[in-house]
C-alpha positions as CSV (number, residue, x, y, z in Angstrom):
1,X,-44.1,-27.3,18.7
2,X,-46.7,-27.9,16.2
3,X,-45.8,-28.4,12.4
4,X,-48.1,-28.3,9.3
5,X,-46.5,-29.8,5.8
6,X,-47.8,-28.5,2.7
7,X,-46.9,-30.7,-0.3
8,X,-46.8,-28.6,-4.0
9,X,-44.6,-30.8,-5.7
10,X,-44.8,-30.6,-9.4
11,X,-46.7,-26.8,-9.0
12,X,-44.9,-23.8,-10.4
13,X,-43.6,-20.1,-9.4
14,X,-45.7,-19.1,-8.2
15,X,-48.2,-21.3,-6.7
16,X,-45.8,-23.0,-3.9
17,X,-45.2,-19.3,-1.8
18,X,-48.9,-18.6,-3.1
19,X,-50.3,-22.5,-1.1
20,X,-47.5,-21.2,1.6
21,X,-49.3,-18.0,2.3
22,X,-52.5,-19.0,2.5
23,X,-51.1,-22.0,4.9
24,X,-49.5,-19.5,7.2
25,X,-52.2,-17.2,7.7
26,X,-54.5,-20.5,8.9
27,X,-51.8,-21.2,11.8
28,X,-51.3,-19.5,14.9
29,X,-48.2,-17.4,15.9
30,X,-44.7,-19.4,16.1
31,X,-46.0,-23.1,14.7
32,X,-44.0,-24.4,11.8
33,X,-44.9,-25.3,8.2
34,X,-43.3,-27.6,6.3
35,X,-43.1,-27.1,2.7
36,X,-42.3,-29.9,-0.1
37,X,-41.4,-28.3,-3.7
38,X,-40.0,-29.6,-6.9
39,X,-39.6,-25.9,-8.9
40,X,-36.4,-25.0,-8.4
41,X,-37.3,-20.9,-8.2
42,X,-38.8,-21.8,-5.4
43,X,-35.2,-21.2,-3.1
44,X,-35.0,-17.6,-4.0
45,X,-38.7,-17.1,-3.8
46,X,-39.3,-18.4,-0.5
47,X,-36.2,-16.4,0.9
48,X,-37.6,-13.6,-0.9
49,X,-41.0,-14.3,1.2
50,X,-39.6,-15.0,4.4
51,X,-37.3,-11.6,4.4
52,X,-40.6,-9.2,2.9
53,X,-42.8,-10.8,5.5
54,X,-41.0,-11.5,8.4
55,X,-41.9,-15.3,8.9
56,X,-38.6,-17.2,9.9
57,X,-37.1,-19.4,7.3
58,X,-35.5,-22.4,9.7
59,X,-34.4,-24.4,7.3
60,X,-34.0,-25.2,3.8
61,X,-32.3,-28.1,1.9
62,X,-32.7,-30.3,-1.4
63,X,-32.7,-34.4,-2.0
64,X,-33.8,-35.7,-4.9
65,X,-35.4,-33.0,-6.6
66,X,-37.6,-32.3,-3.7
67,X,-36.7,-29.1,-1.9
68,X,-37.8,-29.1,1.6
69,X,-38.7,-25.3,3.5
70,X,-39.2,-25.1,7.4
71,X,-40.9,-21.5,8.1
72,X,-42.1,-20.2,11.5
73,X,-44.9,-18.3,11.5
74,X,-44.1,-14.7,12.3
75,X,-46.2,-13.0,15.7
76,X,-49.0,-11.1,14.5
77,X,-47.6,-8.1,16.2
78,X,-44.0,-8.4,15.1
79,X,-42.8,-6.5,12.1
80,X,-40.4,-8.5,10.0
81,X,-37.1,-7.9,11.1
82,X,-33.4,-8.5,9.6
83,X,-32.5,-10.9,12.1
84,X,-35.9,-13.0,10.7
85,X,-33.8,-14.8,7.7
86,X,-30.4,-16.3,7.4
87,X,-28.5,-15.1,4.8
């Protein structure tokens, strides 16, 4: 499975979903993006993103001060769905 990582460390709610979005719309159906973030916002927006858009958020964690997001791309024909997001 192909994965993209998209660093916006040290950017601010809410350029890092902003960067994410824009990343996400360049890949195809099911690849992953990795995203690297320092704000910490950035949790509740990106779950926030995930749920409204119906991308999967995989994974999330935190080291450091660097908060890592896994997201698969949503199929184009698949409307977002409940089951899309952990809770």
């Amino acid at each position: 499975m192909s994965e993209t990582v998209l660093d916006v460390r040290e950017l601010r709610c809410p350029l890092p979903v902003l960067r994410a979005n824009k990343m996400l719309r360049s890949l195809a159906p099911g690849e992953r993006l990795r995203v690297l973030a320092t704000d910490p916002a950035s949790a509740s927006d990106f779950r926030a993103y995930c749920r409204e858009t119906g991308h999967a958020l995989l994974a999330s964690s935190e080291e450091a001060g660097v908060f890592t997001y896994l997201i698969r791309r949503r199929a184009e024909d698949t409307p977002p769905g409940p089951d899309e997001v952990p809770v």
